[in-house]
N, CA, C and O atoms as CSV, one atom per row, in Angstrom:
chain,resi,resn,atom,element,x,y,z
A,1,UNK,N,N,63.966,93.956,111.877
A,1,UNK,CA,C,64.978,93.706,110.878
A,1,UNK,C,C,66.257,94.445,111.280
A,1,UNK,O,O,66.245,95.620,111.648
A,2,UNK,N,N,67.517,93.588,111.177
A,2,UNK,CA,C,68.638,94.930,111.567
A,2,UNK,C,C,69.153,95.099,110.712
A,2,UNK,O,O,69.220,94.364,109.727
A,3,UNK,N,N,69.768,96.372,110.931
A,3,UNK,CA,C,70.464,97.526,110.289
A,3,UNK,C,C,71.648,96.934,109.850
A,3,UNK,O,O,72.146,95.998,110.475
A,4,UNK,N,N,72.234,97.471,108.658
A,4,UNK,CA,C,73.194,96.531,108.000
A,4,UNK,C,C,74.227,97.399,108.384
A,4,UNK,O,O,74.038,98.614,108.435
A,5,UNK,N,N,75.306,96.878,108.660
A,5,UNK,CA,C,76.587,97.757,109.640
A,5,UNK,C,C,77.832,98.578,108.675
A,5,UNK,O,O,78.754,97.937,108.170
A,6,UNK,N,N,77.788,99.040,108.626
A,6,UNK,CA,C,78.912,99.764,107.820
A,6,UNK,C,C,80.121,100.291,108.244
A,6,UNK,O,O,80.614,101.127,107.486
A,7,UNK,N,N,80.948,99.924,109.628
A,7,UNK,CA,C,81.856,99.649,109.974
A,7,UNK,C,C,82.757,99.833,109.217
A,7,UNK,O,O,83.488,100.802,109.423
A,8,UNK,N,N,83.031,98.858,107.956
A,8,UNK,CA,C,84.253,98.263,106.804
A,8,UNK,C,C,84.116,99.645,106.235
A,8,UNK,O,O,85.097,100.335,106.513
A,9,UNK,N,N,83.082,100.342,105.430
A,9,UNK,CA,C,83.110,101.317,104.311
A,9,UNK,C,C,83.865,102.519,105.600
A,9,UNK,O,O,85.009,102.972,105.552
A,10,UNK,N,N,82.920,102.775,106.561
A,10,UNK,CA,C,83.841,104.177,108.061
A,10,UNK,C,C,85.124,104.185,107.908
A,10,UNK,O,O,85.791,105.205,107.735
A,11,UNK,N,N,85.748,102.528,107.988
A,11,UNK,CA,C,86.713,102.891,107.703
A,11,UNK,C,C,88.116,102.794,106.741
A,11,UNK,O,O,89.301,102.774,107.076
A,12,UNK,N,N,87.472,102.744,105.404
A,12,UNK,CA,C,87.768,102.893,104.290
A,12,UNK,C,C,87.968,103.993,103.675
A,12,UNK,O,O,88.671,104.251,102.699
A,13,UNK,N,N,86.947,104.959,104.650
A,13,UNK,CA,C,87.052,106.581,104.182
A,13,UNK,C,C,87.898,107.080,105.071
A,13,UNK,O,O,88.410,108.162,104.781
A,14,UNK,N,N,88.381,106.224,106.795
A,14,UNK,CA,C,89.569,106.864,107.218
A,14,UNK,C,C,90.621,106.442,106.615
A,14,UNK,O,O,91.604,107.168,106.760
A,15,UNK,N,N,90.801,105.211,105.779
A,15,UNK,CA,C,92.173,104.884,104.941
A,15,UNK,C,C,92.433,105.690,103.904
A,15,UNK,O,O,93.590,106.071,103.727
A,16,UNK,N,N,91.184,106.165,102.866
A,16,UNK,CA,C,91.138,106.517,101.440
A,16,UNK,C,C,91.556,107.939,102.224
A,16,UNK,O,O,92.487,108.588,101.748
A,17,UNK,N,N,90.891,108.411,103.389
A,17,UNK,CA,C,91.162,110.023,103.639
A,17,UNK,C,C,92.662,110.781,104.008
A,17,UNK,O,O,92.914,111.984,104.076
A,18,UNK,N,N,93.686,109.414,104.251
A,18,UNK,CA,C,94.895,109.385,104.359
A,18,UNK,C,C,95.338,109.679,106.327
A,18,UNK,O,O,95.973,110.620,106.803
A,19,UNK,N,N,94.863,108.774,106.880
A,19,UNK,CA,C,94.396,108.696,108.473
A,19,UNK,C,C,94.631,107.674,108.851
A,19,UNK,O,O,93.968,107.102,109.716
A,20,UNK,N,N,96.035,107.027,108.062
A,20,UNK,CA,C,95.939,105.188,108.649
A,20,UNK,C,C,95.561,104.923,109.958
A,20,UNK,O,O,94.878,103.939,110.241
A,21,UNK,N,N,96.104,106.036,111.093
A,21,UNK,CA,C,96.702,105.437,112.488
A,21,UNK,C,C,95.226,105.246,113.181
A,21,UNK,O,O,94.881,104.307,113.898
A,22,UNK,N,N,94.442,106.387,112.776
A,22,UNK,CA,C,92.804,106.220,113.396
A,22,UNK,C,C,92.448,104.835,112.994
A,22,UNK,O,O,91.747,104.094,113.682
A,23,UNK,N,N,92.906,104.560,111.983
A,23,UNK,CA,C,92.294,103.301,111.056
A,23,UNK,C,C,92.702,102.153,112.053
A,23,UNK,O,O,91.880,101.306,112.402
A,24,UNK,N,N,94.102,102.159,112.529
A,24,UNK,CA,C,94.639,100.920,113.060
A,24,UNK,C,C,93.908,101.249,114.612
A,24,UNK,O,O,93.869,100.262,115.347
A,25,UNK,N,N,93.507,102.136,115.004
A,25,UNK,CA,C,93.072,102.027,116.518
A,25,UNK,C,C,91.963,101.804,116.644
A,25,UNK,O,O,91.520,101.592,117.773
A,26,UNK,N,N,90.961,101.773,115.274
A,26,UNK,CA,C,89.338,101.434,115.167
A,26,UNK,C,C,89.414,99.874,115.134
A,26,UNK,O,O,88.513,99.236,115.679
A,27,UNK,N,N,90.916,98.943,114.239
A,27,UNK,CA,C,91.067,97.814,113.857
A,27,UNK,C,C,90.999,97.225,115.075
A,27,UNK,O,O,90.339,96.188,115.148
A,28,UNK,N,N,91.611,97.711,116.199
A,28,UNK,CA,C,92.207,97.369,117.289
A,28,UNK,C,C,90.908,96.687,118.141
A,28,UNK,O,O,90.821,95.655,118.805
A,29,UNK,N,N,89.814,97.899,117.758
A,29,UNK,CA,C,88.220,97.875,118.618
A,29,UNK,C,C,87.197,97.136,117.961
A,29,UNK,O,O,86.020,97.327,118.266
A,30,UNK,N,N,87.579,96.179,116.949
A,30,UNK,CA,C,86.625,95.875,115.933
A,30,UNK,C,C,85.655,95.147,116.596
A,30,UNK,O,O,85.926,94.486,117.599
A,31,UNK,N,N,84.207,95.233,115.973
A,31,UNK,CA,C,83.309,94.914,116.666
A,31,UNK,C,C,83.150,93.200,117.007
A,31,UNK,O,O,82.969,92.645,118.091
A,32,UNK,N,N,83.271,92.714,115.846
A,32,UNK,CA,C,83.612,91.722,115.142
A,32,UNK,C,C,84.467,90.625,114.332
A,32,UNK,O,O,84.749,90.980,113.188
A,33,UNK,N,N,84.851,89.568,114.657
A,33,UNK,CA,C,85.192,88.944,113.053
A,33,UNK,C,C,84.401,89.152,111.951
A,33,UNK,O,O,85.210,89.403,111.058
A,34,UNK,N,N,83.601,89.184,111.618
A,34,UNK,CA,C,83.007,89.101,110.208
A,34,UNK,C,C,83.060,90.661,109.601
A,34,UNK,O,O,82.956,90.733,108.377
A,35,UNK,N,N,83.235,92.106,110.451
A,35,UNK,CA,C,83.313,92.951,109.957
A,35,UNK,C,C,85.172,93.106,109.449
A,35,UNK,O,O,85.664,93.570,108.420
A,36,UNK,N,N,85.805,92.514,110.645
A,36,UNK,CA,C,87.133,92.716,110.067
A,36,UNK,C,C,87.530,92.201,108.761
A,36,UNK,O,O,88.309,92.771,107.998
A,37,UNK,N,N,86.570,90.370,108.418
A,37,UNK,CA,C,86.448,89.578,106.871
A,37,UNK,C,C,86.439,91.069,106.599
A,37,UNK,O,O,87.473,91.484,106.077
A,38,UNK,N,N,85.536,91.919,106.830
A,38,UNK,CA,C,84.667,92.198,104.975
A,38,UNK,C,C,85.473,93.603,105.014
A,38,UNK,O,O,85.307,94.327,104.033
A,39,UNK,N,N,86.236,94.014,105.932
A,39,UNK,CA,C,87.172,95.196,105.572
A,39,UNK,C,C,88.471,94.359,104.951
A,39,UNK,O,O,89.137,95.008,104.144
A,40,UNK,N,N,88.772,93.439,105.137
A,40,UNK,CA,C,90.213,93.095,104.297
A,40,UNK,C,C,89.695,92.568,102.788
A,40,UNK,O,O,90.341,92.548,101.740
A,41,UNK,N,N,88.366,92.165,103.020
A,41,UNK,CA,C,87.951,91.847,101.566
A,41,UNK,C,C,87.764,93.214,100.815
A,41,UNK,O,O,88.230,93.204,99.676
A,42,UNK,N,N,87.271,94.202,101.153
A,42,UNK,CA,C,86.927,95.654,100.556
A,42,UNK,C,C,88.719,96.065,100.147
A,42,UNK,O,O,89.014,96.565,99.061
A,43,UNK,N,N,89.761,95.746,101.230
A,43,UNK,CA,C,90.911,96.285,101.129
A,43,UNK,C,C,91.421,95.590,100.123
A,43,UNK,O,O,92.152,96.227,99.365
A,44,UNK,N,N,91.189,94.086,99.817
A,44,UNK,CA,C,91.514,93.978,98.401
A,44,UNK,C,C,91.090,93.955,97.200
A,44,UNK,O,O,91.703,93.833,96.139
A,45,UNK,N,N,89.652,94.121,97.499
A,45,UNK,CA,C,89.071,94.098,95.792
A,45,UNK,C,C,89.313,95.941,95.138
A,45,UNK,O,O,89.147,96.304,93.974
A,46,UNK,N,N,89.789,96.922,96.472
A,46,UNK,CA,C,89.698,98.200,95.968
A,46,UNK,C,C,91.893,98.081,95.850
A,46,UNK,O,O,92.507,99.147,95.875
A,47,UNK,N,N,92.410,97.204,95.777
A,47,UNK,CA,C,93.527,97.198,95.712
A,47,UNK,C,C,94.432,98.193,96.551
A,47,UNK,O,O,95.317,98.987,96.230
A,48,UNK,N,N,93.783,97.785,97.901
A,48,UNK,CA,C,94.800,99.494,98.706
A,48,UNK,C,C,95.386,98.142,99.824
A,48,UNK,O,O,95.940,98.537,100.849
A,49,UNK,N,N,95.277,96.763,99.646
A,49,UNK,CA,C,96.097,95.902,100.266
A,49,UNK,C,C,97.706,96.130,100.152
A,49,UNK,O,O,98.030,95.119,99.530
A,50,UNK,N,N,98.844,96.825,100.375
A,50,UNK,CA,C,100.014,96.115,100.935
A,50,UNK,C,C,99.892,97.723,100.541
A,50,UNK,O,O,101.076,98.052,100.467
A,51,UNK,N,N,98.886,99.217,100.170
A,51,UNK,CA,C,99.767,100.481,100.142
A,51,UNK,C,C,99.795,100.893,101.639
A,51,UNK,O,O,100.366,101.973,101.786
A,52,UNK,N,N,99.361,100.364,102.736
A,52,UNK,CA,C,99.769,100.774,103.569
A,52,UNK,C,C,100.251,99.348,104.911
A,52,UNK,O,O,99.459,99.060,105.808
A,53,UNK,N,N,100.913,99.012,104.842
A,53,UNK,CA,C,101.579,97.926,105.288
A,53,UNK,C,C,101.152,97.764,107.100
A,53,UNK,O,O,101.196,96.688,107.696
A,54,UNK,N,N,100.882,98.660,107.528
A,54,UNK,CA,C,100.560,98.934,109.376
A,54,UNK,C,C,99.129,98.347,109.265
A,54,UNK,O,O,98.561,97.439,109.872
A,55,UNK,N,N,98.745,99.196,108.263
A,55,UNK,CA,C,97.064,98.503,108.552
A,55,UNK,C,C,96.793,97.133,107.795
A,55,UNK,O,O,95.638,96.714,107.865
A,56,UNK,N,N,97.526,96.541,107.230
A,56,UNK,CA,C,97.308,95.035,106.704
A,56,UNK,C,C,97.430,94.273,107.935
A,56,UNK,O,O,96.580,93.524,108.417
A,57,UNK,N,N,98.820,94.603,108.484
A,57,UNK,CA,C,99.412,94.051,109.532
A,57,UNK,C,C,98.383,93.854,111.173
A,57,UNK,O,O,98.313,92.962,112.019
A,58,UNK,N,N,97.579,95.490,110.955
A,58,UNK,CA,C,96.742,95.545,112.606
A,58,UNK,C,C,95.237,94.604,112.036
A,58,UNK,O,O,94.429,94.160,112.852
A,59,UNK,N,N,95.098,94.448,110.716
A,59,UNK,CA,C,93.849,93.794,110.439
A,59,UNK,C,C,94.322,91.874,110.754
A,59,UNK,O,O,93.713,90.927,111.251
A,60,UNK,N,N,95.569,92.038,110.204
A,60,UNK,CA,C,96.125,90.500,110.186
A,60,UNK,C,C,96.029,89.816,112.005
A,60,UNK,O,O,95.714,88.788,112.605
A,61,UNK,N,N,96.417,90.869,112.201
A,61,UNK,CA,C,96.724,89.995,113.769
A,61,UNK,C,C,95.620,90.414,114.362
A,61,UNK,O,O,95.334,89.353,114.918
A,62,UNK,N,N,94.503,91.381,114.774
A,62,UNK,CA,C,93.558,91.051,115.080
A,62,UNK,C,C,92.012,89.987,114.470
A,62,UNK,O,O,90.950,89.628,114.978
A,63,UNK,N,N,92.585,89.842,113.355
A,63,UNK,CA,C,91.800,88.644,113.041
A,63,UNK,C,C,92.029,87.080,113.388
A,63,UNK,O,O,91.276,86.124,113.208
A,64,UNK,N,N,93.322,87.146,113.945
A,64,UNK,CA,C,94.078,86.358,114.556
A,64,UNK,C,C,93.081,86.126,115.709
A,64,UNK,O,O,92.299,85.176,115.751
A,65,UNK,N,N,93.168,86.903,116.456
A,65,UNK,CA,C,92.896,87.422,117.978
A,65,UNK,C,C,91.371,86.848,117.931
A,65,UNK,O,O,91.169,85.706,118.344
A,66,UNK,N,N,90.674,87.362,117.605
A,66,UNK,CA,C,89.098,87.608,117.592
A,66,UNK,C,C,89.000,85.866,116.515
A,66,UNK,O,O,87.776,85.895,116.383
A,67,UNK,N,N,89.274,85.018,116.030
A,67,UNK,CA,C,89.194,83.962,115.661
A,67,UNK,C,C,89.475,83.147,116.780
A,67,UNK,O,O,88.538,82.413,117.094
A,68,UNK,N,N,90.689,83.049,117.603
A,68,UNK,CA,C,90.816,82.528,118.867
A,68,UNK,C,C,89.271,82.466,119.798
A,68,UNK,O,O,88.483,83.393,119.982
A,69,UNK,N,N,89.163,80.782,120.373
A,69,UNK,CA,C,88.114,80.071,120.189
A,69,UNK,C,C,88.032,80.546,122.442
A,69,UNK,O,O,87.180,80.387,123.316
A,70,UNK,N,N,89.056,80.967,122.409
A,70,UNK,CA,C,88.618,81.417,124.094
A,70,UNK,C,C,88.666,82.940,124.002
A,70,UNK,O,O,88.339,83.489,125.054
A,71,UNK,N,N,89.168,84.188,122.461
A,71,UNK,CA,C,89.129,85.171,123.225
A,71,UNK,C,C,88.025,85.823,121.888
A,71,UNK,O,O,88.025,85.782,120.658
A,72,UNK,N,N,86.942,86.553,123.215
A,72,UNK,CA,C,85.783,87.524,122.435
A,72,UNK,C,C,85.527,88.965,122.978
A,72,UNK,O,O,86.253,89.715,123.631
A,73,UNK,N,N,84.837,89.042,122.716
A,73,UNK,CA,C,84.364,90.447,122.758
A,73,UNK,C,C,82.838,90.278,123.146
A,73,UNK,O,O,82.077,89.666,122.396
A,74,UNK,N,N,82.334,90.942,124.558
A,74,UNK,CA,C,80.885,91.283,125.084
A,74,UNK,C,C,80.465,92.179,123.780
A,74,UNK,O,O,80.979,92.807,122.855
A,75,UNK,N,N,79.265,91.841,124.288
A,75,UNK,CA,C,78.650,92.603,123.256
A,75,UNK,C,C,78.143,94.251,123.727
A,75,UNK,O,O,77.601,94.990,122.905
């Protein structure tokens, strides 16, 4: 059975801990699309969407990136 990933909450406690820039260089490494979904979904149901404008922005365009149908990430 696997382990359920907690990625999104890691780094929610580097946003909530007041550490955007770590935040945007973890965004940068994301493992995934579906973990980056569920951190912008966490970023808006906890309403901290547009208080820090860099990290909307590094989540926006790497979801960009990692949706693109030629570019991925090895595992």
């Amino acid at each position: 059975m696997a382990r359920a990933n907690d990625w999104s909450s890691k780094l929610m406690a580097l946003i909530n801990g007041g550490n955007p820039s770590a935040a945007i260089a973890q965004i940068k490494v994301a493992p995934t699309l579906k973990d980056l979904q569920a951190l912008q979904t966490i970023m808006k149901l906890s309403k901290m969407q547009g208080r820090y404008p860099n990290v909307d922005a590094a989540i926006t365009d790497n979801l960009a990136l990692l949706a693109a149908p030629r570019l991925h990430r090895a595992p």
